[in-house]
N, C-alpha and C positions, 0 to 999 in steps of 0.2 A: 504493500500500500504506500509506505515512504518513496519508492522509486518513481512510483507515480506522479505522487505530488514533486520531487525533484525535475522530473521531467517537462510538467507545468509550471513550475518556475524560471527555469530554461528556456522555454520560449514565450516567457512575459516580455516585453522589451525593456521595462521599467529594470528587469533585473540582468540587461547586459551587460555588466561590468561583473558580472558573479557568472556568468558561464563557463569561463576558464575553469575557476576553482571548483565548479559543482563538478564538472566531469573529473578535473582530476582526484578530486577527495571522494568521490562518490560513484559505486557504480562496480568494484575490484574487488570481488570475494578474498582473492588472493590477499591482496594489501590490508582486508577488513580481518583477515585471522590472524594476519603477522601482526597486526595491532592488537590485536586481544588478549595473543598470549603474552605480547610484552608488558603491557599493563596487569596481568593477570596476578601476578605476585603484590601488586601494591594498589589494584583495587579486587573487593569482594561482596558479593551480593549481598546487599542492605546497606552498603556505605555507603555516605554521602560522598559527594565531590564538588568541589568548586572548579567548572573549565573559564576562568578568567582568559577574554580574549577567546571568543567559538569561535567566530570567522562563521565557515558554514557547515562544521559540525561536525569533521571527522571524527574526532577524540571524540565528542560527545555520542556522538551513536556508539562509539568501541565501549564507553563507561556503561551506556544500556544495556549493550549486550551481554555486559560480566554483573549487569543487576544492581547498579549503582541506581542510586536518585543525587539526580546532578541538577544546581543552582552554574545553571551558562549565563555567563556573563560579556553583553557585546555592546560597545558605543555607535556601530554602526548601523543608522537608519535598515538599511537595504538588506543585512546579515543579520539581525534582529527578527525583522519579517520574516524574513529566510527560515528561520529556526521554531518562530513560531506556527509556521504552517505544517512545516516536517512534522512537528510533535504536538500538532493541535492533539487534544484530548488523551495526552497523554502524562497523567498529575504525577507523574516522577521527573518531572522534566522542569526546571520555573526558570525561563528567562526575563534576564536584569538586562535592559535595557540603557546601560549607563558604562562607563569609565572608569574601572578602578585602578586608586594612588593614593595621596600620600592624608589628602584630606576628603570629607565627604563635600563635596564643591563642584561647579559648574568646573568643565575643562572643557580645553580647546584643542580638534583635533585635527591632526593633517591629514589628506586625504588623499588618494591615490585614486584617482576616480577610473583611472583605464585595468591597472593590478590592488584592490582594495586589500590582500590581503598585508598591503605594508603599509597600509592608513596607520598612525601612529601620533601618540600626545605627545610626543618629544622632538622639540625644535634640535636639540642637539643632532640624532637619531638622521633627520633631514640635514643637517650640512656635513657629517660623516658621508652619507650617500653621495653625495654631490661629488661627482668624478671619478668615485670609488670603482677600481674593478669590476666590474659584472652588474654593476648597479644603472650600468647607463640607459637612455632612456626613460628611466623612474622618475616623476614630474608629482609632485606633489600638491594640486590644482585647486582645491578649494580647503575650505576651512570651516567648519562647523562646530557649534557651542551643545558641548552634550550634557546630562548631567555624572553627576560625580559619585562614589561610594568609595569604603575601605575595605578589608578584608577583617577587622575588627564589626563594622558595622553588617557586614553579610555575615557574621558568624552570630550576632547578637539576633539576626531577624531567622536564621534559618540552623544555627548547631553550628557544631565544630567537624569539619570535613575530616574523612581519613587520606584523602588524596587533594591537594590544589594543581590545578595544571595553570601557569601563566607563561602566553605568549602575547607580549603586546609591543614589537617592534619597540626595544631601547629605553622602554619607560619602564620595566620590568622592577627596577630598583624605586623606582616611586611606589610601585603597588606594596614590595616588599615593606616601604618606609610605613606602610599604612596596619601593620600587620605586629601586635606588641607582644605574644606567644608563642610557642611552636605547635606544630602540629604532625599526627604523625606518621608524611613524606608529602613530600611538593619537589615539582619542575618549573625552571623559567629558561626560557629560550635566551641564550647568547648570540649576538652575532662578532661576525673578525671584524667589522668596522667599525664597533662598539665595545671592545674589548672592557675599556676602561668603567663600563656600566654592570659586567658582567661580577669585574671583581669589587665593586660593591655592594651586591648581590650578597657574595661571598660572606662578606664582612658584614655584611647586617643577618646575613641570617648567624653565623657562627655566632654573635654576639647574644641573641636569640637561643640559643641550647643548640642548634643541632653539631653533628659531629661527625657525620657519616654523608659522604658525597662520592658522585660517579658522574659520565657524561658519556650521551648520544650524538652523534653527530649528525649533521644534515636529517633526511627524512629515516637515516637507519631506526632499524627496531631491535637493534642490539647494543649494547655499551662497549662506549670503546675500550674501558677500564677495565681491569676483572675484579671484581670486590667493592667493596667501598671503601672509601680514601681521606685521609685528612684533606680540608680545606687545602690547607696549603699544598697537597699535590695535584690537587686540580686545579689549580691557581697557576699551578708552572704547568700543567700541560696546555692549558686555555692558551696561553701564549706559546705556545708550540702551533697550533692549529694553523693549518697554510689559510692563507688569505680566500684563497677559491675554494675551501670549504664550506664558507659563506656563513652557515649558522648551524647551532646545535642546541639542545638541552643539559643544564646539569640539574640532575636528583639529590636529593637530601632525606638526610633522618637525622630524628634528634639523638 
C-alpha cells in the first residue's frame, strides 16, 4: 500500500524536487534488509526512536519494520507531506514538523530546492560547500523560517528514545547542543567538509556520559570500525577519511 502512495507522490508535480530521493530510498528490497539488519542490534520492537532529519523516510520505514514507534522529525514543507501521507493512519508513526537545535525557536533554513536532501540550518555547512569537491552545482536557493524544537523538548512530549538517528547537513552539533542527557545509542551524520562540526559532536556528547563510538561511512551498512572505540579514536580516524568519501555516521553508547 506505501509503494503506492510513493508512486502518487512521484508524479504530483508539486513534489519534483523529491523524485530523485523517492526512487532512490525507496523501492530496493535489497537495500530495505541490508538496512534492517544493520539497525537491528540497536533498534527493537516496542522502542521508541527519534529519526531527526526523515528526509523521505528510509531509516524511518527500516525502524517500522524492526517494530519501532518512531517520532520523525522534518523542517521541510514538501518531506513532511511526504511522510505524512506514506504513514497516514499509521499511530506509530508522529511527524514533527519543525527543526531540531540548540533552542526550541523559529530557524532559518537553506534550501536546496533542485537536491532537498542537503536543505540544511547551517550557514556555515553552505560556504564549506561552496567549491568543495563533488559538491559543485549545489545552489542553495531559497530560504525558509521553520519552527524550532530540542531533543530535550521531544523527549518531555513523547519519552526517552532507545535509538536517535540525526542527519541534518552540518547542524548536527546544534541538535546535539539541545540535548542535556544521554541516551541509550544515537547516530549523526558527519561530512569531510564539515569535519570540524563533527568533532564537536564528539565532544558534547563525550561530555554527556557516552563512551563507546564507531562509524559508517557513506551509504555503507557496515562499520568501518570493529568494536566500539574511545572518542578519541574516532576522532583520529574522522580525519583520516579521504575527502570523496563525502559523508558518514558515527554511533554512540553511553
Amino acid at each position: 500500500m506505501r509503494d503506492g502512495v510513493i508512486e502518487t507522490l512521484k508524479a504530483d508535480p508539486a513534489m519534483s524536487g523529491l523524485r530523485r530521493s523517492l526512487d532512490f530510498y525507496h523501492g530496493d528490497p535489497t537495500r530495505d534488509a541490508a538496512l534492517d539488519a544493520f539497525y537491528a542490534p540497536l533498534v527493537r520492537a516496542g522502542d521508541l526512536v527519534f529519526d531527526v532529519g526523515a528526509h523521505v523516510g528510509d531509516r524511518l520505514g527500516s525502524f517500522r519494520r524492526l517494530g519501532a514507534t518512531v517520532v520523525a522529525v522534518e523542517p521541510q514543507p514538501l518531506c513532511a507531506r511526504a511522510l505524512r501521507e506514506m504513514y497516514a493512519g499509521d499511530d506509530a508513526v508522529t511527524v514533527v514538523e519543525a527543526a531540531c537545535g540548540r533552542t526550541a525557536g523559529p530557524v532559518r533554513l537553506h534550501v536546496n530546492t533542485a537536491n532537498p536532501t542537503v536543505s540544511t540550518a547551517s550557514p556555515g555547512f553552505v560556504r564549506a560547500a561552496d567549491g568543495a569537491p563533488g559538491w559543485e552545482g549545489q545552489t542553495w536557493d531559497a530560504r525558509i523560517e521553520v519552527p524550532g524544537t530540542t531533543l530535550d523538548a521531544l523527549m518531555a512530549a513523547y519519552g526517552v528514545p532507545a535509538f536517535v538517528k540525526i542527519d541534518v547537513e552540518g547542524y548536527e552539533d546544534a541538535v546535539l547542543a539541545g540535548l542535556s542527557r544521554p541516551v541509550p545509542a544515537l547516530s549523526f551524520e558527519f561530512t569531510t567538509i564539515a569535519r570540524v562540526a563533527a568533532a564537536r559532536c564528539l565532544d558534547r556528547l563525550t561530555a554527556l556520559g557516552f563512551t563507546r563510538f564507531t562509524v559508517a561511512i557513506g551509504d555503507e551498512t557496515t562499520f568501518a570500525l570493529p568494536g566500539w572505540r574511545p572518542a578519541a579514536e574516532v576522532a583520529a580516524y574522522l580525519g583520516t577519511v579521504p575527502d570523496e568519501a563525502n559523508s558518514g555516521d558515527v554511533y554512540a553508547r553511553p
